[in-house]
Gaussian input, Z-matrix of N, CA and C with variables (Angstrom, degrees):
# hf/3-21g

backbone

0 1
 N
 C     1     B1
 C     2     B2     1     A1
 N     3     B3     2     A2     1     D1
 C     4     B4     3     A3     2     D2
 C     5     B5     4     A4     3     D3
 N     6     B6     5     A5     4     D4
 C     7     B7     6     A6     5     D5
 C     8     B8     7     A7     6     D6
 N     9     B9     8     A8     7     D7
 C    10    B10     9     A9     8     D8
 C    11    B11    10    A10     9     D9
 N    12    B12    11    A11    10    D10
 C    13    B13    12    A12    11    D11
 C    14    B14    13    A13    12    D12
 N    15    B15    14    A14    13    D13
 C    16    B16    15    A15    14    D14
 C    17    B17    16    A16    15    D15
 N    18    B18    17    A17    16    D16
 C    19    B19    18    A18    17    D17
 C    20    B20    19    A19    18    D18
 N    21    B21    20    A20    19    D19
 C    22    B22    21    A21    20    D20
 C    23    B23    22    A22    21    D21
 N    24    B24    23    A23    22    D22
 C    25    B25    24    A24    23    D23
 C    26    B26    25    A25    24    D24
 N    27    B27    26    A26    25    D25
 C    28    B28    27    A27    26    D26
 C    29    B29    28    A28    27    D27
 N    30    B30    29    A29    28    D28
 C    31    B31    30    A30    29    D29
 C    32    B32    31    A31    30    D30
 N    33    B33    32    A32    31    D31
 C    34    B34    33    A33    32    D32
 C    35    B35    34    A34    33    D33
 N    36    B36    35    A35    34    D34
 C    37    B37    36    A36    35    D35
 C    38    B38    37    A37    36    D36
 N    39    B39    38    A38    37    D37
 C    40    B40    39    A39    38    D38
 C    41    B41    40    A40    39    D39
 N    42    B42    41    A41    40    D40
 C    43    B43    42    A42    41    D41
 C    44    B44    43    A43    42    D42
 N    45    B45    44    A44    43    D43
 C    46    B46    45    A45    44    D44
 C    47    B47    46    A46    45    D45
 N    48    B48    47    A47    46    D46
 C    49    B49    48    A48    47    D47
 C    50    B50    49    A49    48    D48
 N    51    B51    50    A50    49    D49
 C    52    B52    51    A51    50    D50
 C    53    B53    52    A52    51    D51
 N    54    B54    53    A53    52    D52
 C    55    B55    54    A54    53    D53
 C    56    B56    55    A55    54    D54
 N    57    B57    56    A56    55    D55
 C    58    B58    57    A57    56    D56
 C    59    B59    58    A58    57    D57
 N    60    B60    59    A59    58    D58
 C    61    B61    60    A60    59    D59
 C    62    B62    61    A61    60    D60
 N    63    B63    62    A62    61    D61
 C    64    B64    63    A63    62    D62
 C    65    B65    64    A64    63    D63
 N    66    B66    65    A65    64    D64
 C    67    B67    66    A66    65    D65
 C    68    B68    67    A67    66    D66
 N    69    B69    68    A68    67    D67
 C    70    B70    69    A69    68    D68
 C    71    B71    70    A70    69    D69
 N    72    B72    71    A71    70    D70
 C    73    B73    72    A72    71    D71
 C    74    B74    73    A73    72    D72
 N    75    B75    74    A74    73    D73
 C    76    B76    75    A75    74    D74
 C    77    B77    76    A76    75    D75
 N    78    B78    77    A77    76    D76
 C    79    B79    78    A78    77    D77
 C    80    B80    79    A79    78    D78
 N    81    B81    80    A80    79    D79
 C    82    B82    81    A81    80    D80
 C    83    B83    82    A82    81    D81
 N    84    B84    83    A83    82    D82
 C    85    B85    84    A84    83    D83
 C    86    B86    85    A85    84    D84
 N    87    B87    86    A86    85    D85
 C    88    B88    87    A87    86    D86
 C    89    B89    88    A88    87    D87
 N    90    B90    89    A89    88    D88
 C    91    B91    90    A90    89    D89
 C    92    B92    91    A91    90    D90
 N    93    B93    92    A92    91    D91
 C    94    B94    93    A93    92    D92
 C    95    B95    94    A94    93    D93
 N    96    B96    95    A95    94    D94
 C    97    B97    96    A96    95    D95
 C    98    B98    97    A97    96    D96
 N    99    B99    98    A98    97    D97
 C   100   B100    99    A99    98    D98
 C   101   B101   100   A100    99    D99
 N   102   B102   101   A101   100   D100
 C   103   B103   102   A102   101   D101
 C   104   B104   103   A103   102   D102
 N   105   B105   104   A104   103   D103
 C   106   B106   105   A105   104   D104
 C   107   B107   106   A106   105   D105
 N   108   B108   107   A107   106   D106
 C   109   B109   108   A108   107   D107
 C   110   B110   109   A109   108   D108
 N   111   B111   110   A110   109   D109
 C   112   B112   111   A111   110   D110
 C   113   B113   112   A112   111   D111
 N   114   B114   113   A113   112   D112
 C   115   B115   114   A114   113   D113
 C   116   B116   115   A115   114   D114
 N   117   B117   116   A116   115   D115
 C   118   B118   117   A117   116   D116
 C   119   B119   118   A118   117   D117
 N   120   B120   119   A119   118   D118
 C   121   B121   120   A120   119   D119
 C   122   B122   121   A121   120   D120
 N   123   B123   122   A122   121   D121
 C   124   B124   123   A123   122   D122
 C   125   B125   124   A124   123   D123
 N   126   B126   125   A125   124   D124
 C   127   B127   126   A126   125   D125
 C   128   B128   127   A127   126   D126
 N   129   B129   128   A128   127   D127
 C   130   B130   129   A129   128   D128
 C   131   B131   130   A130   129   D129
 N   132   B132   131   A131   130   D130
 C   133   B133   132   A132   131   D131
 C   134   B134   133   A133   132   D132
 N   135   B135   134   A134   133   D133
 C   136   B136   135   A135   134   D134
 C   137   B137   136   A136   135   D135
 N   138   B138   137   A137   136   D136
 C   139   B139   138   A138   137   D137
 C   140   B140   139   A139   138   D138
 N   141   B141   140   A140   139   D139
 C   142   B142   141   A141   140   D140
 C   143   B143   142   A142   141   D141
 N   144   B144   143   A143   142   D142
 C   145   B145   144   A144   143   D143
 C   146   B146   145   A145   144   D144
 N   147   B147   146   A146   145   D145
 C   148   B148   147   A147   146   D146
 C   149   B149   148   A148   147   D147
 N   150   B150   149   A149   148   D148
 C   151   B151   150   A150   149   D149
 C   152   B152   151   A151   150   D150
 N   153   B153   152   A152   151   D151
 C   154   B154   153   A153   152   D152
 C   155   B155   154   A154   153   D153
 N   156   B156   155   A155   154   D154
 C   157   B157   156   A156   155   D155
 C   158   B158   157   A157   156   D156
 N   159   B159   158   A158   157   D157
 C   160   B160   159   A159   158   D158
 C   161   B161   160   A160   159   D159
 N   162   B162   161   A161   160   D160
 C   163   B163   162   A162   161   D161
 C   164   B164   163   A163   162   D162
 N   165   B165   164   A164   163   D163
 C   166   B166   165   A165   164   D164
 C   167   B167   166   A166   165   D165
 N   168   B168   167   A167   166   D166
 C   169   B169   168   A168   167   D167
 C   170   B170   169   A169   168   D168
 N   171   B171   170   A170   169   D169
 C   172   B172   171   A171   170   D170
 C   173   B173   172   A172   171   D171
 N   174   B174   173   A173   172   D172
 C   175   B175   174   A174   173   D173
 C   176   B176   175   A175   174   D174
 N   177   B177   176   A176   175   D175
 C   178   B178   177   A177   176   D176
 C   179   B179   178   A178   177   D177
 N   180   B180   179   A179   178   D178
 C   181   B181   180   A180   179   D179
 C   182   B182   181   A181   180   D180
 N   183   B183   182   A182   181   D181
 C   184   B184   183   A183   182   D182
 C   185   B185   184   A184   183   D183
 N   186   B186   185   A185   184   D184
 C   187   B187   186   A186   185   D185
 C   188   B188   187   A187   186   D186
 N   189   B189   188   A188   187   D187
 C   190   B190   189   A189   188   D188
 C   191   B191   190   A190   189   D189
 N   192   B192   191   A191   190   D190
 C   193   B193   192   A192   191   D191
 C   194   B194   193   A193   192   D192
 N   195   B195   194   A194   193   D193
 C   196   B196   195   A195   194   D194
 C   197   B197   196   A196   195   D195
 N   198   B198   197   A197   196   D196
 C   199   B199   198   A198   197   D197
 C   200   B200   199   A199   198   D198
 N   201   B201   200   A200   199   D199
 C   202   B202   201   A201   200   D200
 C   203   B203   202   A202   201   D201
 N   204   B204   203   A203   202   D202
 C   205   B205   204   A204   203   D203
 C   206   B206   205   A205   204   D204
 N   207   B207   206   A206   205   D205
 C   208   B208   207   A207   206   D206
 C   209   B209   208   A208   207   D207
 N   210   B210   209   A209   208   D208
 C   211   B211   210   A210   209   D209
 C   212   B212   211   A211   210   D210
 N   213   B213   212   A212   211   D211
 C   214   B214   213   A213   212   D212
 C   215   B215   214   A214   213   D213
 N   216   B216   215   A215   214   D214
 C   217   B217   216   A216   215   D215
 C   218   B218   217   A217   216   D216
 N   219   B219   218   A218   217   D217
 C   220   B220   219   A219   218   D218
 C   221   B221   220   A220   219   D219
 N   222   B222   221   A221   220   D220
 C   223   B223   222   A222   221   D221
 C   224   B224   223   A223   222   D222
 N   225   B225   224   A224   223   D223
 C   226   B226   225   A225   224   D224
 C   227   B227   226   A226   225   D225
 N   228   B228   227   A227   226   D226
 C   229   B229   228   A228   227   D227
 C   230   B230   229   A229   228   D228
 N   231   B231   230   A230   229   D229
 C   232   B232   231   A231   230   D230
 C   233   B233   232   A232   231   D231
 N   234   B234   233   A233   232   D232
 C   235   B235   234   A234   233   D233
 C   236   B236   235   A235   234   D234
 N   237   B237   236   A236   235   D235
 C   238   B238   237   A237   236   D236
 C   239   B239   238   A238   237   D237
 N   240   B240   239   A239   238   D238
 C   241   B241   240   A240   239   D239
 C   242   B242   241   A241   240   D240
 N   243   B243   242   A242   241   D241
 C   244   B244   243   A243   242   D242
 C   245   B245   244   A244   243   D243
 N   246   B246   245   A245   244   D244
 C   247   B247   246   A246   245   D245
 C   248   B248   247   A247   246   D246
 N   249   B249   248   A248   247   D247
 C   250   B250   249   A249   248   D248
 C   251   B251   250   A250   249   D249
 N   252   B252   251   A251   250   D250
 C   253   B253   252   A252   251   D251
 C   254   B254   253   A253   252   D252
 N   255   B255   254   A254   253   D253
 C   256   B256   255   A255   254   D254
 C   257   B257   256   A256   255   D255
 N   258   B258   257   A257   256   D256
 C   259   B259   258   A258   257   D257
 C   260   B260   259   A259   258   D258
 N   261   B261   260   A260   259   D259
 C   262   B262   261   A261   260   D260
 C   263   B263   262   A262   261   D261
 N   264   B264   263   A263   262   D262
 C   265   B265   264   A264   263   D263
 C   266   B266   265   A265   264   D264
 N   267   B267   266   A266   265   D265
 C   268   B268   267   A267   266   D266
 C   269   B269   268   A268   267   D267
 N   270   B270   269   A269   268   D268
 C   271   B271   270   A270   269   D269
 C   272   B272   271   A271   270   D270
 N   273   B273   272   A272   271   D271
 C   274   B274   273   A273   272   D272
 C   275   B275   274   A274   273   D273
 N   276   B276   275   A275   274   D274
 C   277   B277   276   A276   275   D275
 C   278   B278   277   A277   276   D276
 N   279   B279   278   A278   277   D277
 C   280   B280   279   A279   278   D278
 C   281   B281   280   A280   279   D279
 N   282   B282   281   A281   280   D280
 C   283   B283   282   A282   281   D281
 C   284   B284   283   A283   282   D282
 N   285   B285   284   A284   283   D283
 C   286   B286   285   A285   284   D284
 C   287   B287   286   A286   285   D285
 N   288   B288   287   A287   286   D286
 C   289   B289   288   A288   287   D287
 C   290   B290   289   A289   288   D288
 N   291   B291   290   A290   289   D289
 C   292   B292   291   A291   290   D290
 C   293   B293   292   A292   291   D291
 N   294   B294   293   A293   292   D292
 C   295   B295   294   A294   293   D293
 C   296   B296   295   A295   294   D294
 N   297   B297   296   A296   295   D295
 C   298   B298   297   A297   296   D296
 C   299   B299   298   A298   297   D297
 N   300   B300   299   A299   298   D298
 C   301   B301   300   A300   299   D299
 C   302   B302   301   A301   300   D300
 N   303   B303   302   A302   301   D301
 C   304   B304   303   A303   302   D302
 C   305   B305   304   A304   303   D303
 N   306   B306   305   A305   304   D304
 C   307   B307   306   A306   305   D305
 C   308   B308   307   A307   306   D306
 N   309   B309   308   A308   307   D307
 C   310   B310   309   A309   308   D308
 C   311   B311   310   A310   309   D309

   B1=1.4423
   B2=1.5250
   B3=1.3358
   B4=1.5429
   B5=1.2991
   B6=1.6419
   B7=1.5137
   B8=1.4625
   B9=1.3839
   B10=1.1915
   B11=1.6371
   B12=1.6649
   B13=1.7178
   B14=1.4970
   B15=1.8434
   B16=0.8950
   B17=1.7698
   B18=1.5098
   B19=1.1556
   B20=1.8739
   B21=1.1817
   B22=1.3911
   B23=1.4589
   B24=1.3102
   B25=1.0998
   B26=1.8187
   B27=1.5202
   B28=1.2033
   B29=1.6624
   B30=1.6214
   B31=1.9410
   B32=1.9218
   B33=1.4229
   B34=1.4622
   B35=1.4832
   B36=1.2244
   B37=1.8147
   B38=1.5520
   B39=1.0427
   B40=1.8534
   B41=1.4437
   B42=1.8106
   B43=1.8261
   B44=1.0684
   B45=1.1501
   B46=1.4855
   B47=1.6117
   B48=1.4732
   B49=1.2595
   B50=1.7261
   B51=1.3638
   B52=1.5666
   B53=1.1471
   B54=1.8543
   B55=1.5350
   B56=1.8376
   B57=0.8365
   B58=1.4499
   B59=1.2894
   B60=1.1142
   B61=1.9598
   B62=1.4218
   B63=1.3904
   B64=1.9016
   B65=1.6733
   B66=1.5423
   B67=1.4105
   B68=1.5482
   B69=1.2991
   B70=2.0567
   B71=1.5157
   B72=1.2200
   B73=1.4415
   B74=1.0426
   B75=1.6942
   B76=1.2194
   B77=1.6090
   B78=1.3416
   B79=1.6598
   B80=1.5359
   B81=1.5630
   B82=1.6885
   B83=1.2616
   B84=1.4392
   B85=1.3706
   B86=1.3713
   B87=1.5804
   B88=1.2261
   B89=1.6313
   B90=0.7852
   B91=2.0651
   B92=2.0282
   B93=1.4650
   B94=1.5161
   B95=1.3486
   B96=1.5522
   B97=1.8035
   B98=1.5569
   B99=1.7240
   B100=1.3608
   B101=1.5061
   B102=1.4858
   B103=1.3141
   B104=1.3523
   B105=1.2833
   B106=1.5370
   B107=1.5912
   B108=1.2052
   B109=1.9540
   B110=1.1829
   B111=1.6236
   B112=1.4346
   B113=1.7448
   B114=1.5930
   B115=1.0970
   B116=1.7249
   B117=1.1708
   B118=1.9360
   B119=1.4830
   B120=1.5639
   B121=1.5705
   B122=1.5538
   B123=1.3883
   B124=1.3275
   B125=1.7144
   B126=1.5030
   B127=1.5088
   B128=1.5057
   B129=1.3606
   B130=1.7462
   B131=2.1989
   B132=1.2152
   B133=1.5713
   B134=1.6177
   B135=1.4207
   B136=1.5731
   B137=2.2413
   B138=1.5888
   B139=1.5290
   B140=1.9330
   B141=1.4838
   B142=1.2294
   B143=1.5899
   B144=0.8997
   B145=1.7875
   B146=1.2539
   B147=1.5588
   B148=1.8371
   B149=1.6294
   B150=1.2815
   B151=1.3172
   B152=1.9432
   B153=1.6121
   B154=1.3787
   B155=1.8381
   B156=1.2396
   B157=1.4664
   B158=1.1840
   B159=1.2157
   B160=1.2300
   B161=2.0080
   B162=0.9580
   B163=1.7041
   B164=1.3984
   B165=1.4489
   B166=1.0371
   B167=1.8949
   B168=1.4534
   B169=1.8578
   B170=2.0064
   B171=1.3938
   B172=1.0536
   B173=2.1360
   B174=1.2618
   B175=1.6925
   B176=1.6285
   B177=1.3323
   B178=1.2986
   B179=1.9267
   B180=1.0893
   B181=1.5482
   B182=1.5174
   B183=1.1090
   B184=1.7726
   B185=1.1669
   B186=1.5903
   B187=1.3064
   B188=1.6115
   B189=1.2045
   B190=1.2430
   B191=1.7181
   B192=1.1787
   B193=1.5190
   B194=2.0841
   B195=2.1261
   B196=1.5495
   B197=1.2658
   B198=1.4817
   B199=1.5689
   B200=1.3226
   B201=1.7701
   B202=1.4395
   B203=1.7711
   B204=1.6666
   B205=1.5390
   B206=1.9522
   B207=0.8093
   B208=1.9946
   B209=1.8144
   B210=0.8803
   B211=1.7784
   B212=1.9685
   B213=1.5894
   B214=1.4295
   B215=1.8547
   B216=1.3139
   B217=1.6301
   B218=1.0890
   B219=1.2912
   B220=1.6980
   B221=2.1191
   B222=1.1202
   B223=1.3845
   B224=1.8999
   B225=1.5602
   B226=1.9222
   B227=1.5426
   B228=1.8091
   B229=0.7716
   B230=1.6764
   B231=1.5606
   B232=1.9590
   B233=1.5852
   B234=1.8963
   B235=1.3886
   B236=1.6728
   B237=0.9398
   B238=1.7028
   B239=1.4361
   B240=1.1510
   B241=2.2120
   B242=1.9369
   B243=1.2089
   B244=1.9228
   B245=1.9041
   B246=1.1438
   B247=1.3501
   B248=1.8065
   B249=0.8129
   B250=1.7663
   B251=1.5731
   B252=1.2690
   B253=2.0570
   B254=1.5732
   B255=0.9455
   B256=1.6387
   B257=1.4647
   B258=1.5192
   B259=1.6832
   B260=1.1911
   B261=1.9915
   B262=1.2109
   B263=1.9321
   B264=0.5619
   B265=1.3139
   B266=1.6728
   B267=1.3970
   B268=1.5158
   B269=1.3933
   B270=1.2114
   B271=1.6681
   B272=1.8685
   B273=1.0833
   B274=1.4610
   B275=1.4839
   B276=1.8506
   B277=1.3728
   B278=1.1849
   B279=1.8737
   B280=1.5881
   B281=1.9002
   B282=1.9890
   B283=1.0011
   B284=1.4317
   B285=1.3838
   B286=1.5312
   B287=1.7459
   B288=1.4131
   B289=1.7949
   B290=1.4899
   B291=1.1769
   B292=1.6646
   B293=1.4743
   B294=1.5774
   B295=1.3906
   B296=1.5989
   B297=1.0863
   B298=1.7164
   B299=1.4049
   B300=1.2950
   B301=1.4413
   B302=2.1335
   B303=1.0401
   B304=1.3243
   B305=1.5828
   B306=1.2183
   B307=1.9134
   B308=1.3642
   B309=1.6077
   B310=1.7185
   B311=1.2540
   A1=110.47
   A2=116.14
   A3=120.45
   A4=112.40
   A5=127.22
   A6=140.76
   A7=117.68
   A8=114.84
   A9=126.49
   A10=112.74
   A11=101.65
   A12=120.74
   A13=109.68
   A14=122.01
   A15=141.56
   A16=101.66
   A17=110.25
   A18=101.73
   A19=136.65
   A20=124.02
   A21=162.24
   A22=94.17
   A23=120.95
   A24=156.26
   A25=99.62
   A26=107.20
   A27=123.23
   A28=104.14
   A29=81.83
   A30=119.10
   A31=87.88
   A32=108.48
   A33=105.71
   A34=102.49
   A35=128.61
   A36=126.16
   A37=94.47
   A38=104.60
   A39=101.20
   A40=126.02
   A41=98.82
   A42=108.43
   A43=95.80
   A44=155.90
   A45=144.88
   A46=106.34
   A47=111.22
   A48=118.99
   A49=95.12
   A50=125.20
   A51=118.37
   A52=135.83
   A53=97.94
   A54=115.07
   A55=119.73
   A56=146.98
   A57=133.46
   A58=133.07
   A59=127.96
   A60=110.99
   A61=97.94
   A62=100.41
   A63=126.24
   A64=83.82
   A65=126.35
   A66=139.74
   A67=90.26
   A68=98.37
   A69=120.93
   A70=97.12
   A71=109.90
   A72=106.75
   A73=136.85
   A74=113.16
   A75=127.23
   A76=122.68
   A77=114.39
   A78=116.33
   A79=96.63
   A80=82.65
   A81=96.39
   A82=137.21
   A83=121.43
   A84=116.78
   A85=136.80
   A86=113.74
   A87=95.80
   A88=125.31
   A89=112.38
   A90=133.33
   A91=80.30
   A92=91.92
   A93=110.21
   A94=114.52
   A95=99.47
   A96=128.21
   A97=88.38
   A98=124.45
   A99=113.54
   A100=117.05
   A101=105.92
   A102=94.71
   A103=125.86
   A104=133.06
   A105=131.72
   A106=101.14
   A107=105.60
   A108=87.50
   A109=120.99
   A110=113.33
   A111=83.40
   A112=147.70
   A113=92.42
   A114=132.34
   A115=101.42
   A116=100.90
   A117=109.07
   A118=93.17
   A119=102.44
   A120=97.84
   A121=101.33
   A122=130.63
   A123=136.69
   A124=115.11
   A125=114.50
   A126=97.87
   A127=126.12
   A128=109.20
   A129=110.23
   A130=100.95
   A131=101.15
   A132=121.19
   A133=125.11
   A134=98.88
   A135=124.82
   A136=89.31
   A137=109.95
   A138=105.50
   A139=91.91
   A140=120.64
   A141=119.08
   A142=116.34
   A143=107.80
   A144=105.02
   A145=93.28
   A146=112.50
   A147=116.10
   A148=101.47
   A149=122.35
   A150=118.10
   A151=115.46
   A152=110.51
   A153=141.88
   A154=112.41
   A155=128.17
   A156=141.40
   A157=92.79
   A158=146.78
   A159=149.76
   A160=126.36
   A161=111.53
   A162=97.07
   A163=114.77
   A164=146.27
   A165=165.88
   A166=82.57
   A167=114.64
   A168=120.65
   A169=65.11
   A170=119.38
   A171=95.30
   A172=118.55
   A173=74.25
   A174=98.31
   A175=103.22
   A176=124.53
   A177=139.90
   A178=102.80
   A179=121.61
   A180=126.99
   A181=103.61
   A182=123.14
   A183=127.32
   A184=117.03
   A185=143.37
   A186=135.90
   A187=101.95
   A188=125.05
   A189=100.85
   A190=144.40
   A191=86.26
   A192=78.44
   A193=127.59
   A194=97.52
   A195=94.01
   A196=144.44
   A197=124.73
   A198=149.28
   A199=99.64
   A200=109.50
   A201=114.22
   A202=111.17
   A203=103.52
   A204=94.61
   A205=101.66
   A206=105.11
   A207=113.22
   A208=94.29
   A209=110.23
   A210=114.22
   A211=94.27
   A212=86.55
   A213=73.42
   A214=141.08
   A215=107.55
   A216=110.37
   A217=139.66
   A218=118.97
   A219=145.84
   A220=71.24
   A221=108.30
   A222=92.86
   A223=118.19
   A224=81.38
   A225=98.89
   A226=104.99
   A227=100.43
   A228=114.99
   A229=145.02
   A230=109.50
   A231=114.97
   A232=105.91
   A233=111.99
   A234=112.31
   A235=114.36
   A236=137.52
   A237=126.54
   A238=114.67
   A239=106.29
   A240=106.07
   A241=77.89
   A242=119.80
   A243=98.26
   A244=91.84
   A245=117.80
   A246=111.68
   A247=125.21
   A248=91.81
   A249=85.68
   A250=95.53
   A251=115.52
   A252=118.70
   A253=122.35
   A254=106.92
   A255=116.15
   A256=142.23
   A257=90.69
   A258=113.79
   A259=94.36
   A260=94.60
   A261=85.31
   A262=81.87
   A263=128.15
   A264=135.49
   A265=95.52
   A266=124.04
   A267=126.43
   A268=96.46
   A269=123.51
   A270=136.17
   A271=131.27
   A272=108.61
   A273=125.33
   A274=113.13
   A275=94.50
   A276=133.42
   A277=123.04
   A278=102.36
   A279=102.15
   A280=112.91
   A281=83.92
   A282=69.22
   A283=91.00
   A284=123.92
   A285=151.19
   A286=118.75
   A287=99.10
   A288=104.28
   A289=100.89
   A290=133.09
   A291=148.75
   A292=88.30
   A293=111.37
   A294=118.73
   A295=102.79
   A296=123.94
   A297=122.19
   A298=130.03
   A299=102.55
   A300=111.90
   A301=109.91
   A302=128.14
   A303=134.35
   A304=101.64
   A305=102.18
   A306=102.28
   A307=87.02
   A308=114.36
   A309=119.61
   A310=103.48
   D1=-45.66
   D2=-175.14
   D3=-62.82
   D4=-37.78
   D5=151.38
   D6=-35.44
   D7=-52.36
   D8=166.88
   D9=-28.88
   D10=-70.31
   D11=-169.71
   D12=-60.59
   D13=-48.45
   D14=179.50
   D15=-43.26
   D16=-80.54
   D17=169.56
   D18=-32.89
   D19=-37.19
   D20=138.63
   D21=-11.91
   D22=-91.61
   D23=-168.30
   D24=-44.39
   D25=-58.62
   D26=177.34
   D27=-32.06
   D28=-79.99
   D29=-164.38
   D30=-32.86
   D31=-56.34
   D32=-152.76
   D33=-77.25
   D34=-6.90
   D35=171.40
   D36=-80.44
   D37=-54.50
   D38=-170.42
   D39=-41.95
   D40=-44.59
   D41=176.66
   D42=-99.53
   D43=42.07
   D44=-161.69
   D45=-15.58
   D46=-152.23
   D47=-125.60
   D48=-151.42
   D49=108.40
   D50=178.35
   D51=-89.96
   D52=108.84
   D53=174.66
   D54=7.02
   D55=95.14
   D56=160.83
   D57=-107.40
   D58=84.71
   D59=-156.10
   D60=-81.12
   D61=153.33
   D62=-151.48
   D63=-59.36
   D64=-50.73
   D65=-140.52
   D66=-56.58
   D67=-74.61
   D68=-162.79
   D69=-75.00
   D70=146.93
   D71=136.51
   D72=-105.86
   D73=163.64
   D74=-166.10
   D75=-27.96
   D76=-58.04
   D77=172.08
   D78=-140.03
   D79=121.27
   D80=170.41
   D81=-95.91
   D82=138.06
   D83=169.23
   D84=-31.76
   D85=123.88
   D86=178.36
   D87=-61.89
   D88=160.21
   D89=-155.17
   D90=-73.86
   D91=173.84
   D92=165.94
   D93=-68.82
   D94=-37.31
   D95=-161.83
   D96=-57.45
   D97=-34.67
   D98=-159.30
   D99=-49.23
   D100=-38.69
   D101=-176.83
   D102=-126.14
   D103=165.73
   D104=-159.69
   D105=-72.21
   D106=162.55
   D107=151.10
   D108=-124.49
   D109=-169.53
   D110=-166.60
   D111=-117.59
   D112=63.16
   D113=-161.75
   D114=-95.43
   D115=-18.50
   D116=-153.10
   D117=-72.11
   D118=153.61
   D119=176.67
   D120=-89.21
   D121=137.66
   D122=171.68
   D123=-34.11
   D124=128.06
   D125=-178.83
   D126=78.09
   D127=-14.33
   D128=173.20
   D129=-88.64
   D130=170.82
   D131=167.78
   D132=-40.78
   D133=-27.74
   D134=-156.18
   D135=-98.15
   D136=-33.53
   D137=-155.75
   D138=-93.88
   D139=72.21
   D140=-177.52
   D141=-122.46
   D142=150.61
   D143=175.80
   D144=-116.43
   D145=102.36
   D146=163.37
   D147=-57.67
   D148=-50.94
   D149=-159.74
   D150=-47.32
   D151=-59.62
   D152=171.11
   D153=-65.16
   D154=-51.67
   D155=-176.88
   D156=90.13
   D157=74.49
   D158=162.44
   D159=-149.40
   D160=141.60
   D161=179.23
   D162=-54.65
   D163=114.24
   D164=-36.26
   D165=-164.40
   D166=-33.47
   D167=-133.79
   D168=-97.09
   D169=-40.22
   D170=-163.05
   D171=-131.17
   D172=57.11
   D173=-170.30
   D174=-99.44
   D175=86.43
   D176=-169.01
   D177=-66.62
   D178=-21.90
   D179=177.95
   D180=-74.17
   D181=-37.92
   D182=164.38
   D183=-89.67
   D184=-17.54
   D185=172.03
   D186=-126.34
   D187=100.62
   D188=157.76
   D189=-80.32
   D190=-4.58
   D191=172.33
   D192=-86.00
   D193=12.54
   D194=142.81
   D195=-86.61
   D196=5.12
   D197=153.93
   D198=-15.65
   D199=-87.76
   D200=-155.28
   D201=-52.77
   D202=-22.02
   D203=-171.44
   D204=-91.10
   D205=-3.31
   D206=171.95
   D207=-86.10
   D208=-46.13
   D209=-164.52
   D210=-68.04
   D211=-58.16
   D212=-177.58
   D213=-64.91
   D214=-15.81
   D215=146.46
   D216=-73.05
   D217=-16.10
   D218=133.61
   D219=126.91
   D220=47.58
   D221=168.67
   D222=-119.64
   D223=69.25
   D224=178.70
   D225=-141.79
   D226=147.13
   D227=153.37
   D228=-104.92
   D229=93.74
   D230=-164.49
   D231=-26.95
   D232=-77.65
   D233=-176.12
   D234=-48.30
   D235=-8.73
   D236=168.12
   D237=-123.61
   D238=-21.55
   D239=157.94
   D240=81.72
   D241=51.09
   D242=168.27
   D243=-152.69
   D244=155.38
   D245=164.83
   D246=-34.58
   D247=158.97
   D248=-169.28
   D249=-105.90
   D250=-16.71
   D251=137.58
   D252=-42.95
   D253=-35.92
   D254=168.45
   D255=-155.83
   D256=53.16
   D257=157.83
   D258=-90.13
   D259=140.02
   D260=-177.72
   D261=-120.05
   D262=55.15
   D263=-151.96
   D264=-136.73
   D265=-54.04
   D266=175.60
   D267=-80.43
   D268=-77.47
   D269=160.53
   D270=-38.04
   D271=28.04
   D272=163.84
   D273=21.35
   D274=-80.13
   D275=174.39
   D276=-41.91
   D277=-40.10
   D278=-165.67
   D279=-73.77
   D280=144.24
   D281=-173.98
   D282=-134.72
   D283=142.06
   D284=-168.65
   D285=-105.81
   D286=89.55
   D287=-162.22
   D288=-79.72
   D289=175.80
   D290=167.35
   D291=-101.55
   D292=129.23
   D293=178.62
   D294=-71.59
   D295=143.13
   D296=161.07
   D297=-29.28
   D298=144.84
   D299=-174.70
   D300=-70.70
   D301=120.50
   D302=-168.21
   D303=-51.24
   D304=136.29
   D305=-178.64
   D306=-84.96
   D307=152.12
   D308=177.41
   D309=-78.37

């Protein structure tokens, strides 16, 4: 039995063990901030999906009913279910900026 634990003991030094402080947890919810609402003008600073990295007006993982208009320019990707504009999964490289914040 004590072989048993020993081994135990082993296994769990080898993979260690992930940090968690008591305060936070482990993976947090995304914020309110994640997403725009829907007031934002399309394409401005304000129309962003923190959660996704994408402009908010056209972030198909939070709205689905912009699919059919990605499908219908033939601009989708089947194996990842996201525009094939922003997989970043086929598209590595691509990279999808937040337009600037508007000078007053």
């Amino acid at each position: 039995m004590s072989l048993r634990f020993a081994w135990i003991g082993v296994w769990l030094a080898a993979c260690g063990t992930p940090e968690v402080s008591p305060v936070e947890p482990a993976v947090s919810a995304p914020s309110e901030k994640a997403h725009a609402s829907a007031e934002v003008v399309p394409g401005s600073h304000e129309d962003w999906c923190g959660e996704h990295s994408v402009p908010e007006s056209q972030c198909t993982q939070c709205n689905g009913s912009l699919i059919a208009a990605f499908k219908a320019t033939g601009d989708w990707c089947e194996e990842h279910g996201v525009p094939e504009s922003q997989c970043r999964t086929c598209n590595p490289d691509l990279k999808i900026e937040r337009p600037p914040k508007a000078t007053p």
